[in-house]
C-alpha positions as CSV (number, residue, x, y, z in Angstrom):
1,X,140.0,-19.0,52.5
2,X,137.0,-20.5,53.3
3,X,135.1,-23.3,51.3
4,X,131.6,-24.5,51.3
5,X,129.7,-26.9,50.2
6,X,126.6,-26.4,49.2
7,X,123.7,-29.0,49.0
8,X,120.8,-27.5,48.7
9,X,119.8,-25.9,45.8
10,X,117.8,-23.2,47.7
11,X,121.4,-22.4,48.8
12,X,123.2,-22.6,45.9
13,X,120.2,-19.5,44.4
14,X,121.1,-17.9,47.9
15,X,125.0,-18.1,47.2
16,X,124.6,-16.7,43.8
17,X,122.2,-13.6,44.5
18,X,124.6,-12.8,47.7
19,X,127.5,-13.2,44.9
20,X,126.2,-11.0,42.7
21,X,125.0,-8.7,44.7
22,X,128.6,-7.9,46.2
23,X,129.7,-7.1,42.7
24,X,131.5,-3.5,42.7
25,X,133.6,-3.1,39.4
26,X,133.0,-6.4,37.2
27,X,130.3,-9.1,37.1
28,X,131.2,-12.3,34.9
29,X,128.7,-14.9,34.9
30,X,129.1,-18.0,32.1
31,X,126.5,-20.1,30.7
32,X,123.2,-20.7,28.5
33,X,120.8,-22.4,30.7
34,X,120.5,-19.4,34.2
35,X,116.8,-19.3,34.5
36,X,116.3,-18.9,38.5
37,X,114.0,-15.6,39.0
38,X,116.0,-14.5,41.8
39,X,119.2,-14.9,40.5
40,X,118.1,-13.4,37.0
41,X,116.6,-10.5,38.6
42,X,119.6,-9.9,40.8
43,X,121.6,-9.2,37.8
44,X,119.6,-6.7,36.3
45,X,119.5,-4.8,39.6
46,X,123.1,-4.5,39.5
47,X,123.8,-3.4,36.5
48,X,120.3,-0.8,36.8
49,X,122.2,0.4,40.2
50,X,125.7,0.9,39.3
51,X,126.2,1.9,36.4
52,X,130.1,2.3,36.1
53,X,129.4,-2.1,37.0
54,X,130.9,-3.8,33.8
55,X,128.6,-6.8,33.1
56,X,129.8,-10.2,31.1
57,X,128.3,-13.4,30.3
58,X,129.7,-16.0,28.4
59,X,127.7,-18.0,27.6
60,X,127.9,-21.8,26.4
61,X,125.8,-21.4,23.0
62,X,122.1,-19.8,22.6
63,X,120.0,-19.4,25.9
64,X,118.1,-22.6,26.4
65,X,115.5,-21.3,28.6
66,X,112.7,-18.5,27.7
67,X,113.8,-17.0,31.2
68,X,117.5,-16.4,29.9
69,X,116.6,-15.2,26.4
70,X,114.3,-12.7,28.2
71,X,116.5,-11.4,30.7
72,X,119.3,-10.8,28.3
73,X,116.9,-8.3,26.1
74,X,116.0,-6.7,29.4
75,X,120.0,-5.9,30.0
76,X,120.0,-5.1,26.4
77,X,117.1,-2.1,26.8
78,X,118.4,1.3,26.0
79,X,119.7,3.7,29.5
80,X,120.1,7.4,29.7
81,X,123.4,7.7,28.8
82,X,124.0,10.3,31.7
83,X,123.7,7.2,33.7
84,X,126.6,5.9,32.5
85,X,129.6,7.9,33.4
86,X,132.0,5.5,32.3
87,X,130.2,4.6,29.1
88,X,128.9,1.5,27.6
């Protein structure tokens, strides 16, 4: 196992956008305050792309940011159902 610590916060965006994007079967992310673009925007590609990808967040009460609040309606937005072979 490798660890790494990150100290940059341009890596830390980098880090989660490369995390999420390698997400195959489940994607749990935790937390009321996300609000990075990139990150955000990540997310909603993933689930948009694979649709048999089950998506979680838990989050730590209501979104605190605009950003957050606006990303979860996106993720929220009605799909084709023949889209989504395994449901949900």
């Amino acid at each position: 196992m490798v660890v790494k610590v990150l100290t940059r916060w341009t890596d830390l965006v980098e880090a989660m956008v490369d995390f999420v994007g390698g997400a195959r079967e489940q994607l749990v992310v935790s937390g009321s305050r996300s609000r990075e673009k990139a990150y955000l925007s990540a997310i909603e590609t993933a689930v948009a792309e694979q649709p048999d990808l089950v998506h979680y967040r838990v989050p730590y009460g209501p979104p605190r940011h605009r950003a957050l609040a606006d990303h979860l309606l996106r993720l929220l937005e009605p799909r084709d159902p023949s889209t989504r072979p395994a449901g949900g």
